[in-house]
N, C-alpha and C positions, 0 to 999 in steps of 0.2 A: 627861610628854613629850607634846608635841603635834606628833602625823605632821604634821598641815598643814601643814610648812614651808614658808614663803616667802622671797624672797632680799630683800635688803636695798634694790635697786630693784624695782621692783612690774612684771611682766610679764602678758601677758592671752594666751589664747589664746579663740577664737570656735566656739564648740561646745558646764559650770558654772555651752566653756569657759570667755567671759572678756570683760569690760568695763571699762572707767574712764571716769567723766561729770565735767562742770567740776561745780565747787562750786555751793554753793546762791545762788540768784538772789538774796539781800538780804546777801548778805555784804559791801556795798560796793562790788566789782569791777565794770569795762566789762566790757559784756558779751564773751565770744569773739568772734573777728569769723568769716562765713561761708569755710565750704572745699568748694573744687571739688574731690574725690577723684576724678577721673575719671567726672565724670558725678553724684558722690555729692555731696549736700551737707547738712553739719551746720547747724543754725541755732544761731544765738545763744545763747550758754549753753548749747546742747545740747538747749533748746525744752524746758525738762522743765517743771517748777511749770507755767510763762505757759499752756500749752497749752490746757488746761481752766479757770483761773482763772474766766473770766467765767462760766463755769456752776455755780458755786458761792455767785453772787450771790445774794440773796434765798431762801437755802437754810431758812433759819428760817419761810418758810410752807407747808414740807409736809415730807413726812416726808423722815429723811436716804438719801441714795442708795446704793446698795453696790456698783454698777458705774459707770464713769467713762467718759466721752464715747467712747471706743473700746471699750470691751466690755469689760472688767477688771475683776471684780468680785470684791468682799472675801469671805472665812471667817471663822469665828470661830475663834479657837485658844486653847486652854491658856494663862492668861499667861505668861510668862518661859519663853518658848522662842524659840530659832535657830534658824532651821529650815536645816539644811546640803543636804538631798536628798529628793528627790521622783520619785514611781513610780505608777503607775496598771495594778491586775491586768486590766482590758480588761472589767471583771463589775462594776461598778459601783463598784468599794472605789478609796479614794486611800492611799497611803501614805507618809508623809513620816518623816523622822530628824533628831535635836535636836542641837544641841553639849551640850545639856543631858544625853544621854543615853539619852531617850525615841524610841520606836517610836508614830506617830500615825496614826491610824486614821480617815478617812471615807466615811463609808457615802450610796450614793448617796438623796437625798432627806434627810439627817440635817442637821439646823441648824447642828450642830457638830463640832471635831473631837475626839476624845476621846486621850486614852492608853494607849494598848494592851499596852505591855511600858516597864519601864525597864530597860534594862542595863546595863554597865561601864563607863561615862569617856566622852567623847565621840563621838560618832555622824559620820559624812562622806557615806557613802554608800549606798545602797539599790538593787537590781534585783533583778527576779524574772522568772522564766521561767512563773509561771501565777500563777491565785490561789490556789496550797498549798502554792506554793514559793518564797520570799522568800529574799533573801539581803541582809545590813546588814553595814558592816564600820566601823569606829571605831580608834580609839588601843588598845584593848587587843584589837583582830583581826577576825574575823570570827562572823557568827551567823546559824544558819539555819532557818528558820519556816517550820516544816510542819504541820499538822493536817486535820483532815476537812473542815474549811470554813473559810472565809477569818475569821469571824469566832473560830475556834477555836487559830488561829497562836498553835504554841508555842515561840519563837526559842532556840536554844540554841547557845554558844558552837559553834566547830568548830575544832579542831586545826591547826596550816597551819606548814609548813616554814620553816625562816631565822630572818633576828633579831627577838625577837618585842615589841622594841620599835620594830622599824619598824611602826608602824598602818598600819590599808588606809583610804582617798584613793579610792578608782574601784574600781567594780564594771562588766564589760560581760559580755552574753553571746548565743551564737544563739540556746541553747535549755536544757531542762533537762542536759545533757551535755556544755556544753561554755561554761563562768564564767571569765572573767577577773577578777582583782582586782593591786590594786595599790599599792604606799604606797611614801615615798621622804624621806628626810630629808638633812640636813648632819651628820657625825659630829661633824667639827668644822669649824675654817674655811675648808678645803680640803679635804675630803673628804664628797662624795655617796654614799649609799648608797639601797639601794633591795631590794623583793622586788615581783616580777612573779610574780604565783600564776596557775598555771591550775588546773581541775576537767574530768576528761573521764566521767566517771559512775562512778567506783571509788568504792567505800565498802565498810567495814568496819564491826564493833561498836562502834568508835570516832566514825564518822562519815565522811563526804565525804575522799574522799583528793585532797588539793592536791600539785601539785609543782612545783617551784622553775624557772623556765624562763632559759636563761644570758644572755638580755639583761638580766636584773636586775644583773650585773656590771659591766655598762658605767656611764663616771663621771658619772651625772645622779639627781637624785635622783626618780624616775618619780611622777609627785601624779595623773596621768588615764588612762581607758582608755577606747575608742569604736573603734564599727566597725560593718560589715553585711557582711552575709553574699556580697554581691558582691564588694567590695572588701579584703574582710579586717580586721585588726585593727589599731589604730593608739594609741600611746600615747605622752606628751609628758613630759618633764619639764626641769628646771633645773640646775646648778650654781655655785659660785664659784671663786677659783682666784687666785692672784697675779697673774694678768694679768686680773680683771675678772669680768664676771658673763655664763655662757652659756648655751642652754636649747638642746634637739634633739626631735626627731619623729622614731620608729622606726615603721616598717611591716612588717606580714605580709602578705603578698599570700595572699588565698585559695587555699589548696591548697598554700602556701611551707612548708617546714621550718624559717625562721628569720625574727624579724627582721635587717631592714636599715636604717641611717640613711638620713632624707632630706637631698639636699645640695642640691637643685635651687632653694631659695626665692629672689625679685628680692632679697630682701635679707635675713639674716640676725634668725631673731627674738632677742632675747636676753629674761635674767633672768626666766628662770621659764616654761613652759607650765603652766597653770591649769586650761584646761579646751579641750575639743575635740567640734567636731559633723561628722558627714557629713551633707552634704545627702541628701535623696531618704528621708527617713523616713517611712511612711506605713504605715498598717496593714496591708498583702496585701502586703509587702514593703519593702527597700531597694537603690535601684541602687548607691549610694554614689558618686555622678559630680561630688558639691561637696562639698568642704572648706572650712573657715573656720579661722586660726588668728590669733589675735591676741596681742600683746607688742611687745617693743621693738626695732627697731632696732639696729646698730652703733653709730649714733651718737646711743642713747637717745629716738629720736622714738617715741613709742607710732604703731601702725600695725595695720593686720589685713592677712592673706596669704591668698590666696582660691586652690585648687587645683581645678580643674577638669577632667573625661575623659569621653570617648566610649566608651569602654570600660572602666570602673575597675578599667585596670591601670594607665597614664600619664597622669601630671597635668602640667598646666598651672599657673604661679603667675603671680599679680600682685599689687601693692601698691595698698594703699587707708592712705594719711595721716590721722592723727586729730592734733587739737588738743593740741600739748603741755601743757594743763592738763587733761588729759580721767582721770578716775578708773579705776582697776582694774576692767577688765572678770573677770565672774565664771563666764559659764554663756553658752553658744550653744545654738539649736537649730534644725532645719530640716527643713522636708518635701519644699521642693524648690527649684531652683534660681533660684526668683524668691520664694521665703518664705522667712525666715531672722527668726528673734529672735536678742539679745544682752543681757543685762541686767548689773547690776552694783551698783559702790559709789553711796552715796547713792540709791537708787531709780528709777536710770537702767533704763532699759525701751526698746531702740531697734529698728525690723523694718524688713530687707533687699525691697526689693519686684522684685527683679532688675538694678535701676542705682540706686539710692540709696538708705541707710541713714538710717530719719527718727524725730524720738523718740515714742511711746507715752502717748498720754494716763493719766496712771494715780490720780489724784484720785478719790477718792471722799465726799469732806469737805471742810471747810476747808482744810486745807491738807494742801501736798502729799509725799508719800510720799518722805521721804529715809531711810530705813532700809535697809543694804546687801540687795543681793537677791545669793545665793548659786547656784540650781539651777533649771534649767528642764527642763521634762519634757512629751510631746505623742504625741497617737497620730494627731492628725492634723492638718489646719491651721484648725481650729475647734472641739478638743479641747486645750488646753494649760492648765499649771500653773507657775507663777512662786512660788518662795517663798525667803523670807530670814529677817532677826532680826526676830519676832513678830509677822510677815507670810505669807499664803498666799493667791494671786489665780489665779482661775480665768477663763480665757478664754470668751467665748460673744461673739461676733459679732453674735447676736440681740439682744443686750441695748446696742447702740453706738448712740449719739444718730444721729439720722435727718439 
């Protein structure tokens, strides 16, 4: 069984959460033509390969490069790893999770990344509330890594209420007392189901006491969890049904006793929430006053939904159209209301600069980087980490062609 469920049309949310880029530039096809998103504009084909091309001329008279015209630079990784999720203790260590199953570990100033743990079936997602307390959750549950030092993490299964073949998909949390996790699948072809786990600091000789929270009842199969501590807690998922395929956003409002569905969007996302950012992340806190959710349409246009507040209690939504050949967005992220990444299928990499979403140089060789990117992760807006299948790129601004 694999939690990851996806519905049968491809939906994105902007936060994982979520992208889709046109196909690769030599596939034969004209190129996209440009969109005025309201101010926004995609370039052609989504501007990915062409961007950096010419600096990769004459690459054979000096050594090869491992950052790309915008600052992106390569790791080395394990081979044959996916890399599904990505985390940073704040103390120099990186921590990523495999579909392969692997816990990956790097050390700051280390050349490479190593393997730290392998455990049960595939891996999704990772967070942690310090460097000695990790939490990884996968298709067969949840697992939690503690030891004396960060190098010492001893991840061990942890027990968690429901069905426990729904896997956990999204982990979010404020702090060590208080974890979200989440996973959601199709029972069958009309029926979602899901578990929405929280952790509030109970523990027993068993471990971490999780309990089942009753918006996992409602019919969506829940795949994300994100939030800040201002605006509360926010989680997305999918369904299908004989009348078509539809996805919902529930919110907690900070201090709320319940979620509640969001009904307010310009337009209706459908087929799947993927993943989810609030804006305003940054290390000495989050206001949470931008949202990004991306997916499809009623009438299947892939789109992103942009929610906005002066106070993050009340948002604001609008529509931003994307090219209907645009690939499955996978993972957003954001520090503030004029930075925002999105990354996705094929090696699409595109940053929100407050009115326009434009694409990412991401070359660091020959040729350029079409391997799906999954998870984004950032503590600040010149500290971020992009990683996918057998890919892991580290942000430094220092390192961007002059």
């Amino acid at each position: 069984m694999n939690a990851r469920w996806r519905a049968p049309v491809t939906f994105v949310i902007a936060g994982a959460a979520v992208f889709a880029f046109a196909a690769c530039a030599d596939d034969g096809r004209a190129p996209d033509p440009a969109i005025d998103d309201e101010g926004g504009v995609i370039p052609p084909n989504d501007g990915g390969p062409a961007i950096d091309a010419d600096s990769d001329a004459g690459a054979e008279a000096g050594p090869p490069r491992t950052c790309s015209d915008h600052g992106w630079c390569s790791t080395t990784l394990p081979p044959d790893h996916s890399l599904r999720g990505v985390w940073s203790d704040g103390a120099g260590v990186i921590w990523a999770v495999s579909e392969e199953g692997a816990v990956l570990r790097l050390s700051a100033g280390a050349g490479a990344w190593t393997v730290h743990a392998t455990l049960s079936g595939p891996l999704h997602a990772i967070w942690g509330s310090g460097p000695l307390d990790v939490w990884v959750g996968g298709d067969e549950g949840l697992y939690r890594g503690r030891g004396a030092t960060s190098a010492a993490l001893a991840f061990q299964p942890n027990a968690t209420p429901g069905d426990a073949t729904i896997g956990i998909t999204s982990i979010w949390g404020t702090g060590p007392n208080d974890v979200w996790a989440v996973g959601g699948k199709m029972q069958d072809e009309e029926t979602a189901v899901s578990r929405v786990l929280r952790f509030t600091g109970a523990t027993t000789d068993a471990g971490a006491t999780w309990t089942l929270d009753p918006v996992g009842t409602s019919p969506y199969a829940f795949t994300k969890v994100w939030g800040t501590t201002a605006s509360g807690v926010w989680i997305g998922g999918s369904n299908t049904n004989p009348f078509g395929h539809s996805a919902a956003v529930y919110r907690r409002p900070a201090g709320a006793p319940a979620f509640a569905k969001l009904t307010s969007f310009a337009f209706d996302p459908r087929d799947g929430v993927d993943s989810g950012v609030l804006g305003e992340f940054t290390t000495g806190g989050a206001s949470g006053n931008d949202v990004w959710i991306a997916g499809k349409s009623l009438g299947f246009s892939p789109g992103l939904w942009r929610g906005t507040s002066t106070d993050g209690a009340t948002f604001a939504w609008s529509h931003v159209a994307r090219h209907l050949d645009d690939h499955r967005l996978e993972a957003i992220w954001g520090t503030s209301s004029t930075d925002a990444w999105a990354a996705g299928d094929y090696g699409r990499l595109r940053r929100w600069n407050g009115s326009t979403w434009t694409q990412a140089a991401l070359m660091t060789g020959k040729f350029p980087i079409t391997a799906p990117l999954h998870a984004i992760w950032g503590s600040s807006a010149t500290d971020l980490w992009v990683v996918g299948d057998g890919i892991a790129l580290h942000f430094d601004p220092t390192k961007a062609k002059k």
